[in-house]
C-alpha positions in Angstrom: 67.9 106.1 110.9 66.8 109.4 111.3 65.7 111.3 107.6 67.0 114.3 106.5 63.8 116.1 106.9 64.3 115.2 110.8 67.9 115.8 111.1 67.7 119.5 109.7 65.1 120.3 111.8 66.9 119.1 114.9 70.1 121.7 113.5 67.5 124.2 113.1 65.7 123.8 116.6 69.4 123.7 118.6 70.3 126.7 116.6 66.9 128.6 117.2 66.3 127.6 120.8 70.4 129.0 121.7 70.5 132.8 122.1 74.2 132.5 121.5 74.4 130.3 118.3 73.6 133.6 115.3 73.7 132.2 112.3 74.3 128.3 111.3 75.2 126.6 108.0 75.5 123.7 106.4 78.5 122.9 103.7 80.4 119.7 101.9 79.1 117.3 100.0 75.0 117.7 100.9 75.0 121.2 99.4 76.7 120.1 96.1 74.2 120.0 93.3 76.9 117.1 91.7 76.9 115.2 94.9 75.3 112.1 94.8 72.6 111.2 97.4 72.9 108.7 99.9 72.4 107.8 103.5 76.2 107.9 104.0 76.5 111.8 103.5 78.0 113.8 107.0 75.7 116.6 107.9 78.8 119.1 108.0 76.8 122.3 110.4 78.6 125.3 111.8 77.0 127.5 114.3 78.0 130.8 114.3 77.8 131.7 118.1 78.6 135.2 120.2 81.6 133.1 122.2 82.8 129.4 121.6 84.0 128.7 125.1 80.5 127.7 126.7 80.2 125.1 124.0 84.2 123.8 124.2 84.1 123.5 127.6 81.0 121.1 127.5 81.9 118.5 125.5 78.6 117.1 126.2 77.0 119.5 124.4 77.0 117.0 121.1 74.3 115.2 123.0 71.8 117.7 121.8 71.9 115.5 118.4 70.8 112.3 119.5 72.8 109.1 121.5 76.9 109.1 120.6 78.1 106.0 118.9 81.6 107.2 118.6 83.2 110.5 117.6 86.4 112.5 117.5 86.9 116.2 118.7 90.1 117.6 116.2 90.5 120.8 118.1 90.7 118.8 121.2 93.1 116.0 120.4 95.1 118.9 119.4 95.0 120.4 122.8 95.9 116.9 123.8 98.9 116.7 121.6 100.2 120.2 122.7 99.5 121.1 119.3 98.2 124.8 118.5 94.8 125.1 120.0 92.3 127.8 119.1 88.9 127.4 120.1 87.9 130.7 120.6 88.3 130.6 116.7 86.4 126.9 116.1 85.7 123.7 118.2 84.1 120.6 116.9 82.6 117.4 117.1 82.8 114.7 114.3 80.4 112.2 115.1 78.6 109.3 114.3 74.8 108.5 116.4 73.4 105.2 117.2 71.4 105.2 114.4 73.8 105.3 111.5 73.4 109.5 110.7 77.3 111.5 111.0 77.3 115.3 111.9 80.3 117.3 112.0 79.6 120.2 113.9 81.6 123.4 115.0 80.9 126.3 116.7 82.7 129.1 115.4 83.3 132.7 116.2 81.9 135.6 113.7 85.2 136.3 111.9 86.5 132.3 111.6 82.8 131.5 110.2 82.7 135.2 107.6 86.3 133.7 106.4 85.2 130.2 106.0 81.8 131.0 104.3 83.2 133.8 101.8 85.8 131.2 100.7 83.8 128.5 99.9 80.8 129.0 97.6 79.4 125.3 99.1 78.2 127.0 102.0 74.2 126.9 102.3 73.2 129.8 105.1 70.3 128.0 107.2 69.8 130.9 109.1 70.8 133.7 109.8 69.2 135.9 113.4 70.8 138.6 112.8 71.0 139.4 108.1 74.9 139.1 108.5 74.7 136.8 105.5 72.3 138.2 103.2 74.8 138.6 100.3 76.0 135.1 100.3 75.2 133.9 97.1 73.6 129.8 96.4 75.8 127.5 96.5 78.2 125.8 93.5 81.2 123.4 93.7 82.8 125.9 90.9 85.6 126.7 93.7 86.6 123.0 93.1 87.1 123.2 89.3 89.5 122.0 87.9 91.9 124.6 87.4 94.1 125.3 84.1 97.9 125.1 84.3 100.4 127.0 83.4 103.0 125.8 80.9 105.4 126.2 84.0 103.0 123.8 86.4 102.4 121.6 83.4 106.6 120.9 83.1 107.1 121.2 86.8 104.5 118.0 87.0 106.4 115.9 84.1 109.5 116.2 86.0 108.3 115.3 89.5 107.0 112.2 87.7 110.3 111.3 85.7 112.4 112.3 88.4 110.8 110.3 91.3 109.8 107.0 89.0 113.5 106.1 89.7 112.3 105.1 93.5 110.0 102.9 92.6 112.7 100.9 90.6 115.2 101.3 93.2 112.7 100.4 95.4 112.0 96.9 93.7 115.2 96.5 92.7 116.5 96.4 96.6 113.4 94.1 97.7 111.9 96.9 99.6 108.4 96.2 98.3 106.6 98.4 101.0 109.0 101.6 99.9 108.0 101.1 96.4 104.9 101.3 97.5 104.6 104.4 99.1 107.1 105.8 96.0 104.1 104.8 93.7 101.4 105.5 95.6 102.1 108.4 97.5 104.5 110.2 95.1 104.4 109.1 91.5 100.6 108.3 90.8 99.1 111.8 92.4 101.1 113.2 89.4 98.7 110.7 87.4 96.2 111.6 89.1 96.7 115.6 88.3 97.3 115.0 84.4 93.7 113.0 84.5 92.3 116.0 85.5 93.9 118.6 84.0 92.7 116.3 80.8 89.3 116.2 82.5 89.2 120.2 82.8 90.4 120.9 79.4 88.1 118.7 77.8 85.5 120.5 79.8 86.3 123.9 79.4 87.6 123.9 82.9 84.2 124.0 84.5 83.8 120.6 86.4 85.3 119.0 89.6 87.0 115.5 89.9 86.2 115.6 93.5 87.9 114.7 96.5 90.6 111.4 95.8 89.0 111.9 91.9 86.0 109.9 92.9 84.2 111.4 90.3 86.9 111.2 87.6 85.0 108.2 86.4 82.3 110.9 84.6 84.9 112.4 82.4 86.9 109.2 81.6 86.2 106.2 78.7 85.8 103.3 80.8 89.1 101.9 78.7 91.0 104.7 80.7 89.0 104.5 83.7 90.2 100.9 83.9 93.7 101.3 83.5 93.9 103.7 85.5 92.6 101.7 88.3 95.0 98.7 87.3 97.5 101.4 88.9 96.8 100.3 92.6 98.6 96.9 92.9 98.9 94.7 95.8 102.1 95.0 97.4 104.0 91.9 95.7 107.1 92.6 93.0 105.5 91.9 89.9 101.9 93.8 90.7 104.0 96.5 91.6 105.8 96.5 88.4 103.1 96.1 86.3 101.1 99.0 87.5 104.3 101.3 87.5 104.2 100.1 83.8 100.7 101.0 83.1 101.0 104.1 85.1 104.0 105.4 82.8 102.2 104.4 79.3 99.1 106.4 80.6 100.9 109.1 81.8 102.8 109.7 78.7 100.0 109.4 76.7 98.3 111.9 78.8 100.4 114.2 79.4 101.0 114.5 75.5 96.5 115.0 75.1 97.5 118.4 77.8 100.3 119.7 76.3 98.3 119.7 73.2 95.8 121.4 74.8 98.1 123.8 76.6 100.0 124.8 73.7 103.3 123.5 74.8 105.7 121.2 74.2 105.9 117.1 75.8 109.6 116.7 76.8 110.0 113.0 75.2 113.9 113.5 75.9 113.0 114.0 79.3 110.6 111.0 79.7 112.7 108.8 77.6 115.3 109.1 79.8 113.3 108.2 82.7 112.0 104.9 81.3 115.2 103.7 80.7 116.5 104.4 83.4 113.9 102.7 85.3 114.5 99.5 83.3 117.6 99.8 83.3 117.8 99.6 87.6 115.4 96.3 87.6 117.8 94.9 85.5 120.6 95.0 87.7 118.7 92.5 89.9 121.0 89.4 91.0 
């Protein structure tokens, strides 16, 4: 596998040695300072050129990077799918090379890139021909902070947790283990999942991420917690289901009454009670 050293000197040399490509710079995960390190990290690279179309039109041009193991090209499976399909905006190639490093690379015009680097502070300018980017300041993952709810959004997420749990049961109730499934796991948990961190961000002065999927909720969590929210991805068989649904309610509760606390507001107990027994209520009507 190629080292970093070498693979941002091959970014650099395609970017230098192209009279078109002005700027280029690198975002995601490698320019977070609370990233970990590994040899799994993409190399996510935009090149700002002077006109995309020499470079989506020759979808070879990846090849500047080394031998192709595999890849996909978004903007062109959209073309593909008659989707809408810009690439005088942005065109790129997500790939992985024969020796195990991943690039995502676009080409981009001036005004997609100036949007895409002035909304997210992760972006590391690598260079820049031409001083468009002088002002861009060093990079921080503070754009992906948690951010502090209103009492409004607080209530809102309560109730899309109540008010859905009932599919889960219905779900089980009926048989239909692959739609309670889905009800849990696509639905009910993500409000979980949000409560976590809004109990993460206020217990941190709302200045740190959970990342992406809350793969780094584990920081902020005990491992007690930690664990139990874990035991809330079952295997798709009745009583696995039911038993994380359980756990997934008593943590939820319990966490959502930690925020409200921390919000200044008020936990609707009538509201959740009402939900829980309802939701025992429907398993018991099992034949």
């Amino acid at each position: 596998m190629r080292s970093e050293e070498e693979m941002m000197h091959l970014i650099l040399q395609v970017a230098k040695d192209d009279e078109c490509v002005r700027a280029v710079y690198l975002n995601g995960s490698r320019t977070n300072p609370n990233a970990p390190k590994d040899c799994f990290q993409d190399y996510d690279v935009v090149y700002v050129v002077t006109d995309t179309k020499p470079y989506y039109e020759n979808h070879d041009w990846i090849n500047h990077f080394g031998t192709v193991l595999y890849m996909q090209m978004p903007e062109y499976m959209d073309l593909l799918l008659e989707k809408e399909y810009t690439p005088q905006d942005t065109f790129g190639w997500l790939a992985i090379f024969t020796d195990g490093n991943r690039l995502d690379i676009h080409v981009s015009s001036f005004d997609y890139a100036d949007k895409d680097i002035r909304s997210d502070r992760l972006c590391r300018i690598l260079l820049d021909k031409d001083g468009r980017y002088g002002d861009v300041p060093a990079e921080s993952d503070a754009d992906h902070y948690v951010k502090k709810p209103t009492a409004t959004e607080y209530h809102c997420e309560c109730n899309e947790f109540y008010w859905c749990l009932n599919n889960i049961g219905k779900g089980l109730a009926r048989g239909e283990l692959t739609y309670a499934m889905d009800m849990l796991y696509d639905v009910v948990r993500p409000c979980l999942s949000v409560m976590l961190g809004w109990k993460i961000g206020a217990e941190n002065d709302w200045s740190v991420s959970v990342g992406k999927s809350d793969k780094y909720m584990n920081r902020y969590l005990t491992p007690e917690i930690w664990h139990r929210y874990l035991e809330t991805v079952p295997s798709c068989e009745y009583e696995a289901i039911k038993q994380a649904t359980e756990t997934m309610i008593d943590l939820f509760e319990e966490t959502a009454k930690d925020v409200a606390e921390y919000l200044g507001t008020k936990y609707n107990q009538t509201e959740a009670d009402a939900a829980k027994e309802y939701f025992t209520w429907v398993l018991a009507q099992q034949n």
